[in-house]
C-alpha positions in Angstrom: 0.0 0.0 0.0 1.0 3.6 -0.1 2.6 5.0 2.3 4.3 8.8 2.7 3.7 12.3 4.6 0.7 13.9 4.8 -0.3 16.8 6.7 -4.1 16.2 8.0 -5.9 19.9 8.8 -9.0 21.1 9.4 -11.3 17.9 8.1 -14.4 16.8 9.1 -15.5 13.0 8.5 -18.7 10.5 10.1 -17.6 9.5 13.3 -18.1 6.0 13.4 -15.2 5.0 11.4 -11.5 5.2 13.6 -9.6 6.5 10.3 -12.0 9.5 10.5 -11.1 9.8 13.9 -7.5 9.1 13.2 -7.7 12.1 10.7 -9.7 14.5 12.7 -7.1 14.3 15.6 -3.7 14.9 14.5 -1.6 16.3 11.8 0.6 13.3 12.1 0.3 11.2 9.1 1.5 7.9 11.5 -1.6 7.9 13.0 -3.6 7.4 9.8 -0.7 5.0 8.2 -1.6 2.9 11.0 -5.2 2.4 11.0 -4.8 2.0 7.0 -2.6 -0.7 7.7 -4.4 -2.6 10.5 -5.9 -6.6 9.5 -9.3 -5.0 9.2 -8.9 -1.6 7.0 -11.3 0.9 6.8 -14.1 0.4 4.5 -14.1 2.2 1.0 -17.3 4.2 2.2 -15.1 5.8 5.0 -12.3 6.5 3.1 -14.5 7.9 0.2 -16.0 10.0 3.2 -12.5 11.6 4.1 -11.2 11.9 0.6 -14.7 13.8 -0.3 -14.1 15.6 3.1 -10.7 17.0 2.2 -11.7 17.9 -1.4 -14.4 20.2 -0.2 -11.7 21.5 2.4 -9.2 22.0 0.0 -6.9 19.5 1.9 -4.6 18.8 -1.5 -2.1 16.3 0.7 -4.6 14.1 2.6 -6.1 14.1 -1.5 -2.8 12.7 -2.1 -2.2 10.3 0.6 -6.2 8.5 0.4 -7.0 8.8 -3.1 -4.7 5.6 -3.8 -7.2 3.5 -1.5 -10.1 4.4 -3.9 -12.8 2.8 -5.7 -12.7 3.7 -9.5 -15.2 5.7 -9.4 -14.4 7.9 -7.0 -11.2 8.6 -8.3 -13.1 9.6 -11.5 -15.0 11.7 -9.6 -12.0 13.4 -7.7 -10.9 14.4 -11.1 -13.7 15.6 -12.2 -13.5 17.7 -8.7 -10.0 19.0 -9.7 -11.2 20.3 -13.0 -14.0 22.0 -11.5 -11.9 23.6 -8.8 -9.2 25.2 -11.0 -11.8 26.7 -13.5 -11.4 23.8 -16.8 -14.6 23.4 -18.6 -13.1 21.1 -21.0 -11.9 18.8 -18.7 -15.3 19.3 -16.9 -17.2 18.5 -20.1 -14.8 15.3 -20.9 -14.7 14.0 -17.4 -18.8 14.1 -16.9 -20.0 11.9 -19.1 -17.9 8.7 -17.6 -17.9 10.4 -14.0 -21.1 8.2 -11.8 -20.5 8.9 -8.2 -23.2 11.4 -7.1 -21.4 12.6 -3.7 -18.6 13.4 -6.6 -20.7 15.5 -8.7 -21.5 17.4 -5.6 -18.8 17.8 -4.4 -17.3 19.3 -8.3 -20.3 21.9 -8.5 -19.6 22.9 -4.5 -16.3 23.7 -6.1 -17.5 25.4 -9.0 -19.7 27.5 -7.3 -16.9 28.7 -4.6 -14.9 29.6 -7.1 -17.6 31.4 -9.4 -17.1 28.9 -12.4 -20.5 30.3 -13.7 -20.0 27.7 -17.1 -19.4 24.5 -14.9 -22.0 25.6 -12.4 -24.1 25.2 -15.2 -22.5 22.0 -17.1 -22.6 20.3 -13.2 -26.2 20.9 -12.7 -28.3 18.9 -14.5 -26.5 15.5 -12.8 -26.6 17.1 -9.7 -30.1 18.7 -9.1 -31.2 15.1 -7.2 -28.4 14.8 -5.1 -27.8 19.2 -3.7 -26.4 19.3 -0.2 -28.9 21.1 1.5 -27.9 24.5 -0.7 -24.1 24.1 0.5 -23.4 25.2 -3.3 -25.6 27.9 -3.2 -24.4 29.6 0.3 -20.4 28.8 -1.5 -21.3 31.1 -3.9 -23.3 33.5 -2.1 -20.2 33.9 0.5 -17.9 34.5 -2.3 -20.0 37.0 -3.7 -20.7 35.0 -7.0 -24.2 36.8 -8.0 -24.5 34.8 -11.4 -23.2 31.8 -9.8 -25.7 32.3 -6.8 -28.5 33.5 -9.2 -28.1 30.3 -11.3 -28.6 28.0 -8.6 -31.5 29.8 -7.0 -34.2 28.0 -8.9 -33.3 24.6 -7.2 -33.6 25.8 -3.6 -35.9 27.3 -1.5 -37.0 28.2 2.3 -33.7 27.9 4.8 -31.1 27.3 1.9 -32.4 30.4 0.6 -32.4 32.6 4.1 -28.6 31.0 4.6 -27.9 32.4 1.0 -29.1 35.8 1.4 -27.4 35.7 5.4 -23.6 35.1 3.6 -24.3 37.7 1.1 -24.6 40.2 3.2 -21.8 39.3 5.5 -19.9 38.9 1.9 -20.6 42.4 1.4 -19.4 43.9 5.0 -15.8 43.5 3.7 -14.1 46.6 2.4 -14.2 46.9 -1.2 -16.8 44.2 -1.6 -19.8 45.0 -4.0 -23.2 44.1 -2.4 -24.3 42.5 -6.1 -25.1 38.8 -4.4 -26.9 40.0 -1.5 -28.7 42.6 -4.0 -29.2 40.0 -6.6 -31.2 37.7 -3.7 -33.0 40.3 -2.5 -34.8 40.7 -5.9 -35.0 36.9 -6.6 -35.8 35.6 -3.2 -37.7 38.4 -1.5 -39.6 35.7 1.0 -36.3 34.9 2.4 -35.4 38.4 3.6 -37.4 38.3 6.8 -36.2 35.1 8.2 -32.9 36.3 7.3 -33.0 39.7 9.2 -34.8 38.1 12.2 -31.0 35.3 12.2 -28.8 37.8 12.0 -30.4 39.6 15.0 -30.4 36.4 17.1 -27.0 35.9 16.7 -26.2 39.7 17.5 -24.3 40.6 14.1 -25.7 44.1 14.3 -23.4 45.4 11.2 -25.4 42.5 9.0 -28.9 43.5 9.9 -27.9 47.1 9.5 -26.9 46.4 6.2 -29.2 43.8 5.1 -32.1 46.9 6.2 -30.1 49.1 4.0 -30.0 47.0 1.1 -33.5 45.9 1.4 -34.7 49.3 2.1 -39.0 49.5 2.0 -38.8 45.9 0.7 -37.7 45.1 4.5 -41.4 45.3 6.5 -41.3 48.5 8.8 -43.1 46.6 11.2 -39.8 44.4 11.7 -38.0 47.6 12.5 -40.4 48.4 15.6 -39.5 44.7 16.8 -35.8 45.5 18.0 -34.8 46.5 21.2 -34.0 50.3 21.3 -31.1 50.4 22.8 -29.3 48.1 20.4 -30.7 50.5 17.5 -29.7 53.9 18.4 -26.1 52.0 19.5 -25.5 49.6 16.4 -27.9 50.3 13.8 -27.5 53.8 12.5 -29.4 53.1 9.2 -32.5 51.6 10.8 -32.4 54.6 13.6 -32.6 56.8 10.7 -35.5 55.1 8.9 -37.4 54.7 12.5 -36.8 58.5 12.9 -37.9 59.5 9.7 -41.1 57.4 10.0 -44.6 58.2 12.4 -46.3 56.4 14.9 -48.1 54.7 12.5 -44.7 53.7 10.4 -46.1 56.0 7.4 -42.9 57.1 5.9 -42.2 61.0 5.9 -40.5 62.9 3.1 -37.3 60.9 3.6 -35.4 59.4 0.6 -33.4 56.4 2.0 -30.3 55.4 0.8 -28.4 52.3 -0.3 
C-alpha cells in the first residue's frame, strides 16, 4: 500500500469509522498509516467519506495520501472535482459523461460555485439537481460574492437554503471593497427569504449585518420588523435603521425621507 507524509488539517468525517477519527485528531500522518494498515482496514465508504471531506476543504495532501485507497469511481470523480476547482470546462465537459458517483458530482459543482465557475455551475447541474447538499453550493457562492453563480442556482432551492444564502451575502458584502451585487441579486429573486434572514442575523447579534441587510432591502424590508428590536441596540448599532425609524410616524407612514443604499 502507499505509504508517505501527509499533513491532515482542518477535516471533518462521520464518526463512526477510527480512520476519520485518526484524521480529525492529529496532523501526524503515523496515525492514519496505522489504521490504514491494520488486518481489518477501513471500509471504502469511510475512506471515500474523508477523501470527499478533504476535497471540499481543500486539503490537497490528505487528497494525495487516500486517493490511492479508492474505488474507481471515486477517483473519476476526484478528477472531475479537480477540473471543476481550477476553472477547466473542458476537462469538466470530458470527465462528466464517464464520472457516476453522485457525492462526486456534488462535491465538483460545490467547487464550482466557490470559485464562481458560472459555465461548470451550469455543465454540473443537471446531474446534480437530485443529489444538492442542502444548498451548500448555493451559500459557496453566495459567500464568495458569486451573484450569477448564486443567481443560477437559486431555482433549485428554497425556504432555509435560501435565508442562509441571502445571510452570507450580506456578511460577503461587510468587507471593504466588496460590492453588495449577491446579496442585492437575492434580495430581488428571493424576496420571502429576507425576513427570516434579518430576524438570524439579529439572534445571533451581528448588528453590522442587519444594518446592512435593512439598507440594502430598504421599504422591501417590512417596517413593522423595525419596531420589533430593542431600542437600545438600534440607536447603538444600527445607524441606518435609527434613521428610517426617525424618519417614520407612529403609525410607520414614511415622511418625506429618501433612504439610501
Amino acid at each position: 500500500m502507499p505509504s508517505g507524509p501527509m499533513c491532515v488539517m482542518n477535516l471533518t468525517f462521520f464518526d463512526n469509522d477510527r480512520l476519520v477519527e485518526a484524521v480529525r485528531q492529529t496532523r501526524d500522518a503515523a496515525a492514519v498509516e496505522r489504521r490504514m494498515a491494520e488486518p481489518r482496514p477501513p471500509s471504502s465508504g469511510a475512506i471515500t467519506a474523508a477523501v470527499y471531506a478533504a476535497a471540499r476543504c481543500g486539503n490537497l495532501p490528505a487528497l494525495a495520501f487516500l486517493t490511492p485507497w479508492c474505488e474507481p469511481d471515486v477517483r473519476q470523480a476526484l478528477a472531475l472535482w479537480a477540473a471543476a476547482e481550477r476553472g477547466d470546462l473542458t476537462a469538466v465537459r470530458t470527465l462528466l459523461p464517464a464520472t457516476t458517483d453522485d457525492n462526486g458530482l456534488v462535491v465538483a459543482l460545490e467547487a464550482a460555485a466557490q470559485r464562481g465557475h458560472l459555465a461548470i455551475v451550469q455543465t454540473l447541474l443537471p446531474r446534480c439537481i437530485a443529489h444538492m447538499n442542502k444548498g451548500t453550493a448555493l451559500t459557496r457562492a453566495a459567500r464568495a460574492g458569486h451573484a450569477d453563480v448564486a443567481e443560477a442556482l437559486l431555482p433549485f432551492h428554497e425556504g432555509t437554503a435560501r435565508m442562509w444564502a441571502l445571510h452570507e451575502a450580506v456578511e460577503h458584502s461587510l468587507c471593504e471593497g466588496r460590492e453588495p451585487t449577491a446579496a442585492q441579486r437575492l434580495i430581488a429573486l428571493a424576496p420571502e427569504a429576507l425576513v427570516p434572514a434579518f430576524w438570524a442575523m439579529v439572534e445571533a447579534h451581528r448588528w453590522e449585518a442587519v444594518d446592512r441587510l435593512a439598507s440594502l432591502a430598504g421599504e422591501a424590508l417590512p417596517f413593522a420588523a423595525l419596531t420589533l428590536l430593542d431600542p437600545e441596540h438600534v440607536a447603538a448599532h444600527l445607524p441606518f435603521i435609527a434613521g428610517r425609524l426617525a424618519g417614520c410616524d407612529a403609525d410607520g407612514q414614511a415622511r418625506q425621507v429618501r433612504l439610501r443604499l
